[in-house]
C-alpha positions in Angstrom: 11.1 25.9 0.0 11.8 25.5 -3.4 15.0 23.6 -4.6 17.0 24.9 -7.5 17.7 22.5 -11.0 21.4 21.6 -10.2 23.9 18.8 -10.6 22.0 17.5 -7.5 18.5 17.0 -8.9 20.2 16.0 -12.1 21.6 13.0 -9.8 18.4 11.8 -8.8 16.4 11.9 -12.7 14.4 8.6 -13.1 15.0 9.4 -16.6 18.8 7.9 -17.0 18.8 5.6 -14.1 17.0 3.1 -12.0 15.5 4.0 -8.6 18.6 2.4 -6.4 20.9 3.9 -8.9 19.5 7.0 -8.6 19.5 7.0 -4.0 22.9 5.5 -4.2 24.0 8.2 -6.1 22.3 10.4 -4.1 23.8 9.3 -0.8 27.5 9.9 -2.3 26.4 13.6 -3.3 24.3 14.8 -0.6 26.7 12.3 2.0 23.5 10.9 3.0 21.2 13.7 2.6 24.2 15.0 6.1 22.0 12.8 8.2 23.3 10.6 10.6 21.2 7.4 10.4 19.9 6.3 13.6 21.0 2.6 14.7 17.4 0.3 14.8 16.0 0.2 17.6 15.4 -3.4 18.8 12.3 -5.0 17.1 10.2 -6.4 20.1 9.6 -3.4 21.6 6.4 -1.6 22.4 6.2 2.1 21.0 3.3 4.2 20.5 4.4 6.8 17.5 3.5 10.2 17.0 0.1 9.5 15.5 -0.8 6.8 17.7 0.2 3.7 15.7 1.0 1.2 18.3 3.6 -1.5 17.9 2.9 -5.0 18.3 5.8 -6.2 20.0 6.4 -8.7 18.3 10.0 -9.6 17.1 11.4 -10.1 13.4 11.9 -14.0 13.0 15.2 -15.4 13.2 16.2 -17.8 10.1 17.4 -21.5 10.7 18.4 -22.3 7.1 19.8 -20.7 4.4 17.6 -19.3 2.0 17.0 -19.9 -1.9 18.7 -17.1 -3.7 15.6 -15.6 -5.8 18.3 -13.1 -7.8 20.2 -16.5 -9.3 17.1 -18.4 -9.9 13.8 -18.2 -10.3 12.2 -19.1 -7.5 8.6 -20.8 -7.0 6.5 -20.7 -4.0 7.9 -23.9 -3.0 11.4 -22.3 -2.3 9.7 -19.9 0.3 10.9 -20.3 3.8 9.2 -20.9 7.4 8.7 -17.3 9.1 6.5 -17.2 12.3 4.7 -20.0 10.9 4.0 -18.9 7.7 5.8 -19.7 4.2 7.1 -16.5 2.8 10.5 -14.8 1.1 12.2 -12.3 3.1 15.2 -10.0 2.1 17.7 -12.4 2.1 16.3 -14.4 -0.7 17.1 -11.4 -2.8 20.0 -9.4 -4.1 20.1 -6.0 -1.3 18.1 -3.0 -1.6 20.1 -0.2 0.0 17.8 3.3 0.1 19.9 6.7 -0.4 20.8 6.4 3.7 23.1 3.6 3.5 20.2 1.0 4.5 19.5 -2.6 3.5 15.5 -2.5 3.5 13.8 -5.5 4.8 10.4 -7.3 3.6 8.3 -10.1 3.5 6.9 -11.2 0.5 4.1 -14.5 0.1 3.8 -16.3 -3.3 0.5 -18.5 -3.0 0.9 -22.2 -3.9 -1.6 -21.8 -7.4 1.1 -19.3 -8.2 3.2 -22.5 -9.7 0.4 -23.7 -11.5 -0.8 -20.9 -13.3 -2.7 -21.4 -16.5 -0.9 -20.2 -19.8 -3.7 -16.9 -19.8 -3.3 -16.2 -16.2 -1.0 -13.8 -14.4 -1.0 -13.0 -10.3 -1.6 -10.1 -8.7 0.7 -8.3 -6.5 -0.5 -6.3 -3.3 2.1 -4.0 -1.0 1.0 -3.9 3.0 2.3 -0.8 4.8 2.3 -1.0 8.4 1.6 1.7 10.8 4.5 3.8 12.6 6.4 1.6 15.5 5.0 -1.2 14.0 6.8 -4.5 12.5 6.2 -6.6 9.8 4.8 -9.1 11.9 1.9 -6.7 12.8 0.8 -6.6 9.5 0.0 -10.5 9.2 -1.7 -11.1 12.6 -4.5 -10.5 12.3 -4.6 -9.2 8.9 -3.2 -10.5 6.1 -2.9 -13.9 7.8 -6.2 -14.8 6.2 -5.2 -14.4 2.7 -2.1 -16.7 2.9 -4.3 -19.4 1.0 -5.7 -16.5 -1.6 -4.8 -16.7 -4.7 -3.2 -12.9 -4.6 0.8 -12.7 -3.9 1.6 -10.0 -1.3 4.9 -8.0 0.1 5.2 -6.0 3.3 8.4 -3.7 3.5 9.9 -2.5 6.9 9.9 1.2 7.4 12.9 2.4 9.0 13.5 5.0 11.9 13.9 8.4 11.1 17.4 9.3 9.5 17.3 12.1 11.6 16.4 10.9 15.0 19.1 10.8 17.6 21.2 7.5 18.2 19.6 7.5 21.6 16.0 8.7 19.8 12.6 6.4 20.0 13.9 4.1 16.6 10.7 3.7 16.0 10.0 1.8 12.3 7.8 4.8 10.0 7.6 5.4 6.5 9.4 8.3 5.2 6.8 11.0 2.9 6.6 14.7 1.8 5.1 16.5 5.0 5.1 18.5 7.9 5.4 15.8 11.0 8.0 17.2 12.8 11.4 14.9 13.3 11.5 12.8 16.3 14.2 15.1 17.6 13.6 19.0 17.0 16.7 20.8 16.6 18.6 17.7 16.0 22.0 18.4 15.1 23.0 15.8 13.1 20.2 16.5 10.7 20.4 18.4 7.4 20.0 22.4 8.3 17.8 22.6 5.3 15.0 20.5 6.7 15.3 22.8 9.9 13.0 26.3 10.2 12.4 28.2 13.4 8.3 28.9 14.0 6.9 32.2 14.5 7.5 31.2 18.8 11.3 30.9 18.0 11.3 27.3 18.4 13.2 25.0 16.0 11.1 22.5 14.1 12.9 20.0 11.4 10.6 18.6 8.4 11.1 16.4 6.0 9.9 19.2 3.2 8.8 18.1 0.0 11.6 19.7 -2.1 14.2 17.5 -0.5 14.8 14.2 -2.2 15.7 12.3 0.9 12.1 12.8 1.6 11.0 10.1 -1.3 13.9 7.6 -0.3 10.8 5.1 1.0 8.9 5.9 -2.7 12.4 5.0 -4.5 12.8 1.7 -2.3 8.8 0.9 -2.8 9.5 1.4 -6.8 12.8 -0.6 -6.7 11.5 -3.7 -5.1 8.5 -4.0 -6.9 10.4 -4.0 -10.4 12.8 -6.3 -8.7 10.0 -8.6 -7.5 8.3 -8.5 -10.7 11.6 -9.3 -12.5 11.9 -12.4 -10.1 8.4 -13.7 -10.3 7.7 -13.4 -14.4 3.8 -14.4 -13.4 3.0 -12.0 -11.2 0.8 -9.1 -12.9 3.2 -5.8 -13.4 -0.5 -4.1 -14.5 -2.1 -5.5 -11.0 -0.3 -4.3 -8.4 -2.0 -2.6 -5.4 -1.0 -0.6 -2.1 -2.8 -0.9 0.9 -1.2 0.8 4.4 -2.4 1.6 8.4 -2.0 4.9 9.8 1.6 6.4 8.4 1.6 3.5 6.1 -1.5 5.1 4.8 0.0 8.3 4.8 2.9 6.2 2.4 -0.4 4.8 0.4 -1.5 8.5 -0.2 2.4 9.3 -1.1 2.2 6.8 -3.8 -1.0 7.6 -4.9 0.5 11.2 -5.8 4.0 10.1 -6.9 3.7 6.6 -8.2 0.3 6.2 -9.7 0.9 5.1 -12.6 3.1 1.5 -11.2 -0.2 0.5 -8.9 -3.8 -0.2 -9.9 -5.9 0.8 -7.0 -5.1 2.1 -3.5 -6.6 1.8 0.2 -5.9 3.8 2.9 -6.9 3.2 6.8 -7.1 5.7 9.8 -4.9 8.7 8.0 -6.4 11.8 6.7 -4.7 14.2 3.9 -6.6 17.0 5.9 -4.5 16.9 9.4 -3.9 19.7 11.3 -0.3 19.9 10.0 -1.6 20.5 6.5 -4.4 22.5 7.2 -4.0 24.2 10.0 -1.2 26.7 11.7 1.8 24.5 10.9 4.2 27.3 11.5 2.2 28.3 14.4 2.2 32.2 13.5 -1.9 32.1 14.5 -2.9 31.3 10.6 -5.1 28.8 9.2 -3.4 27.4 6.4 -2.4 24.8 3.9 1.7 24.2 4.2 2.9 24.6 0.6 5.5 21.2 1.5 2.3 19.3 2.4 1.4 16.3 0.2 -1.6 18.1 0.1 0.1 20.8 -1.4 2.4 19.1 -3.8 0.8 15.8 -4.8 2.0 15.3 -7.9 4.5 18.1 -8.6 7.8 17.9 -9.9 11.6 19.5 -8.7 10.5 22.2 -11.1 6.8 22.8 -10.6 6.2 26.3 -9.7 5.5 27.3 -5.9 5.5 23.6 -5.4 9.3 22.2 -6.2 9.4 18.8 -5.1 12.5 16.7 -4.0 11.4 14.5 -7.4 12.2 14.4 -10.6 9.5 12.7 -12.7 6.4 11.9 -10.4 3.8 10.4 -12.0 0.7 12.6 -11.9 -2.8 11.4 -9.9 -6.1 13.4 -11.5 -6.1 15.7 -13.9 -3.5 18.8 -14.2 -0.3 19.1 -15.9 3.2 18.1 -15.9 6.0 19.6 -16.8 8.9 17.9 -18.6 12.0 16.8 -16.6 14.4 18.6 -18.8 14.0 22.1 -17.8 16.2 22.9 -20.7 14.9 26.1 -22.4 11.2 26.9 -22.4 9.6 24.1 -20.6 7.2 21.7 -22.1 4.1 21.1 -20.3 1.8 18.0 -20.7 -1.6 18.2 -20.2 -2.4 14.8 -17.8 -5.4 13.0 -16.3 -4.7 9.7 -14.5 -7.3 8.4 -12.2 -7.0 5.6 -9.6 -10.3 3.5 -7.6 -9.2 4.5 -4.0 -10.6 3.0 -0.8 -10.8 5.7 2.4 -10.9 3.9 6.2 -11.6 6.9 8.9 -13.2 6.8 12.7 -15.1 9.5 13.5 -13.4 9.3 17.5 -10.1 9.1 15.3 -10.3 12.5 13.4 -12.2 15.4 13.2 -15.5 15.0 10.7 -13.8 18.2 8.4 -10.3 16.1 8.0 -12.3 13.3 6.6 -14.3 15.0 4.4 -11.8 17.4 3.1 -10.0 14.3 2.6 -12.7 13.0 0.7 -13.4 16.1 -1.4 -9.7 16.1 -2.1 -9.7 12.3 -3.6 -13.3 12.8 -5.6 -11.8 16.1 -7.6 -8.5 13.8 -8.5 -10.9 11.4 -9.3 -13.3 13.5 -12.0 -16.2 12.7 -9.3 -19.0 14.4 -8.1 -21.0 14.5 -5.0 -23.1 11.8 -5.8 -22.9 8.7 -4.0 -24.9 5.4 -3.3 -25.0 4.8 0.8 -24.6 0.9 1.8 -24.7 -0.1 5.4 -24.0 -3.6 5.6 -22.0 -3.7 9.0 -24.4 -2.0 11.2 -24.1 -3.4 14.7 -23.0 -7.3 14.1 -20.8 -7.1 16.9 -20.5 -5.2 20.1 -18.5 -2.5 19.8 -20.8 0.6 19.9 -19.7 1.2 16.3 -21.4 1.6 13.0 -20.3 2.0 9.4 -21.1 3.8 6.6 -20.5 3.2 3.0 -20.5 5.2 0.5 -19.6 4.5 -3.3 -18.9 7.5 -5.5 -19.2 6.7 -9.3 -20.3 9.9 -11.3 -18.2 11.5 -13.1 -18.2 15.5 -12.4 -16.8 15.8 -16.2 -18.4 13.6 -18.7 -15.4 13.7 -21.2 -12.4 13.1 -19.1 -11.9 9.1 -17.2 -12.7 8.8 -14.0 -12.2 5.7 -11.2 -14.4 5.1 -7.8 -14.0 6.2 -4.5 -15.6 4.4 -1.8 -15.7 5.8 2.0 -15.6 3.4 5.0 -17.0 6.4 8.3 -16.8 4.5 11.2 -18.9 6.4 13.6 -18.7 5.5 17.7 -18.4 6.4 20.9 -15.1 8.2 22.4 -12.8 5.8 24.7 -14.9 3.1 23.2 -14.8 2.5 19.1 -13.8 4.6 16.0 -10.6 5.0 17.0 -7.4 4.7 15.7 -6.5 1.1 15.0 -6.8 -1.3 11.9 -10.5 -1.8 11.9 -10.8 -6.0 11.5 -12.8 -8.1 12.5 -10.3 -10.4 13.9 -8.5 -8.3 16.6 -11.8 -7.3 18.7 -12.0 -9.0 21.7 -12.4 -7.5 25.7 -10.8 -4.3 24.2 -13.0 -2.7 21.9 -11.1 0.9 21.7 -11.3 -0.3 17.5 -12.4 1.2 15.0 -14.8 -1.1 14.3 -15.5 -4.7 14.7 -18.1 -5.1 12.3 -15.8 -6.0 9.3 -12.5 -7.2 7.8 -10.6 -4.4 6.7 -8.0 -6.5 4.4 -11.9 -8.7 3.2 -13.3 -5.3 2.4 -9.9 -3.8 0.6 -10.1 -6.9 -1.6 -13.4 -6.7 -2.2 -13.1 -2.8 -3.6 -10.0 -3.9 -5.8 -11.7 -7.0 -7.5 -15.3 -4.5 -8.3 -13.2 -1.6 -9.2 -9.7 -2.4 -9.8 -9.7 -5.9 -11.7 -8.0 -7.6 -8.4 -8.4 -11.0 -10.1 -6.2 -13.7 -12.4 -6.8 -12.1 -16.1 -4.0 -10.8 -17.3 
């Protein structure tokens, strides 16, 4: 579905506003996006989503004093406050980020102690943590990012939100919001925008959030708001190092700002979530054809409102690999710029999680953004150091297919196991195997071996 160049894609231009300028404005003319947002569900429950991300259960802390306000001062580490045990900033330390549905957005954000004592030629890096689909915040430290509270890297992980277009009575569950063809929570949902509806080829109503509608990138516009806001507030944190890293649909919101946003992070990892799902690349309108949706990130990674065959929801995404882009003034004949913008991308997939062609065309699809050819060096380092029935392969692409154009690494973590038993869907760290070994993997950290990539191919370190 293509959207047209009106007064409402003129609204959203990153050109002549800022990305909460740009939602807020968006809300008032679309009346947010005619979606009724769905009341949050309560935070300590269980949920397993739609792609199997399971929540933790656990509950978002509750605060017993009032917090430093980081948008008056600027804060230090030391002004952090006590959440679940940890020291870190939360959302009310800041001034409100509210996303083009009328939503405050919560996060956590950890400044290390070394960040106050920073030498005169040293800046910190920043890394964002996605969680996976009915997941909290929580989730994401336990057991992963808990270990890097005494790095020297600063870290933030924002709260997805339920679907805008779930029923009041729907699951609530927290996901992150990208160009696709997941089908809502709630089919036929009334309260929804009509224009994400279509009917499939069985007569049966399906609603997307399609590419060419802007409520679609509210997550990417609240992602690019609070990192300028955070970098604004923290004047020695590294706006050149900042990294994404996300679990299952917070991978799928990696990938998203891999395509859309490339050009505000320096490297990108991505665990158990495939740009080759059966959605994308299969019968997603169920009329018996094999085929790629044309609103699929696959499809329009990197296009603009105006791209042809490909309109996005977007006015000025910033391109990943090497194509064009097309001016966001689509006044008289367009200008077209040639582009090539690689980023080093790290790839976690089971084997028991998806199909061997997902991950590979997934693979394929980040070497060719990446000027890289087939070549790669295999390192097994993991094989077998714990019990899980699992290996892992690594692979480490570095050859550029074109000589003359830049390029960046790739670096593919297969898990291969047994079904029932390992290579499944699940953050594969060390930390969390135990009696239950339906993991990926317990032969390695996956936040270790995401740092790891970023400081031998993305400069993760202290030099500014």
């Amino acid at each position: 579905m293509s959207a047209p160049a009106g007064p409402l894609h003129t609204a959203i231009m990153r050109n002549s506003m800022t990305g909460f300028q740009a939602t807020a404005l968006l809300a008032v003319v679309l009346g947010a996006s005619a979606c009724v947002t769905a009341p949050p569900g309560p935070d300590d429950r269980e949920s397993r989503g739609d792609d199997g991300d399971l929540s933790d259960g656990l509950g978002e802390a509750a605060q017993a004093v009032v917090p430093v306000d980081c948008s008056v001062v600027l804060c230090t580490s030391l002004d952090q406050q006590t959440i679940g045990g940890n020291q870190m900033f939360n959302e009310n330390n800041f001034a409100a980020i509210v996303d083009g549905f009328g939503r405050t957005r919560k996060f956590f954000v950890h400044v290390p102690l070394t960040y106050d004592t920073l030498a005169a030629d040293e800046k910190m890096p920043l890394v964002f943590a996605f969680h996976g689909g009915g997941q909290t915040r929580e989730a994401m430290i336990q057991g992963k990012w808990e270990d890097h509270f005494d790095q020297e890297t600063a870290f933030v992980i924002p709260l997805g939100e339920p679907d805008p277009c779930d029923n009041p009575l729907g699951s609530g569950k927290s996901q992150w919001m990208q160009p696709g063809v997941g089908p809502s929570t709630s089919p036929g949902n009334p309260s929804c925008d009509a224009a994400t509806q279509v009917v499939t080829a069985a007569g049966l109503p399906r609603t997307y959030w399609n590419a060419s509608l802007s409520g679609s990138f509210t997550d990417v516009l609240f992602i690019e708001e609070l990192r300028a806001m955070l970098l604004s507030r923290f004047p020695n944190l590294n706006a050149d190092k900042v990294y994404a890293t996300g679990f299952s649909s917070g991978g799928g919101m990696t990938f998203t700002l891999l395509c859309y946003r490339s050009l505000l992070f320096r490297g990108f990892s991505v665990v158990a979530k495939t740009l080759g799902s059966a959605g994308a690349r299969g019968d997603f309108d169920e009329d018996g054809l094999v085929e790629t949706d044309p609103q699929s990130l696959v499809a329009t990674c990197g296009k603009n409102q105006w791209a042809a065959g490909h309109a996005t929801g977007i006015a000025a995404p910033q391109l990943w690999g090497a194509g064009t882009f097309q001016s966001a003034l689509p006044i008289g004949a367009p200008i077209v710029i040639p582009v090539t913008r690689t980023r080093p991308v790290a790839f976690f997939a089971g084997d028991q999680d998806n199909p061997m062609t997902e991950i590979n065309d997934t693979g394929a699809l980040i070497r060719v953004r990446n000027n890289l050819n087939g070549g790669f060096i295999v390192q097994n380092p993991f094989l077998d150091l714990q019990v899980d029935q699992a290996t892992t392969q690594r692979r480490t692409f570095t050859t550029a297919a074109d000589p003359a154009l830049p390029l960046s690494t790739f670096r593919r973590f297969l898990v291969q196991g047994v079904a029932g038993v390992s290579a499944t869907h699940a953050m594969p760290d060390a930390e969390e195997c135990g009696a239950v070994n339906s993991l990926m993997t317990c032969d390695y950290s996956y936040t270790q071996q995401t740092e790891v990539f970023f400081e031998d191919h993305a400069e993760l370190n202290l030099v500014p």
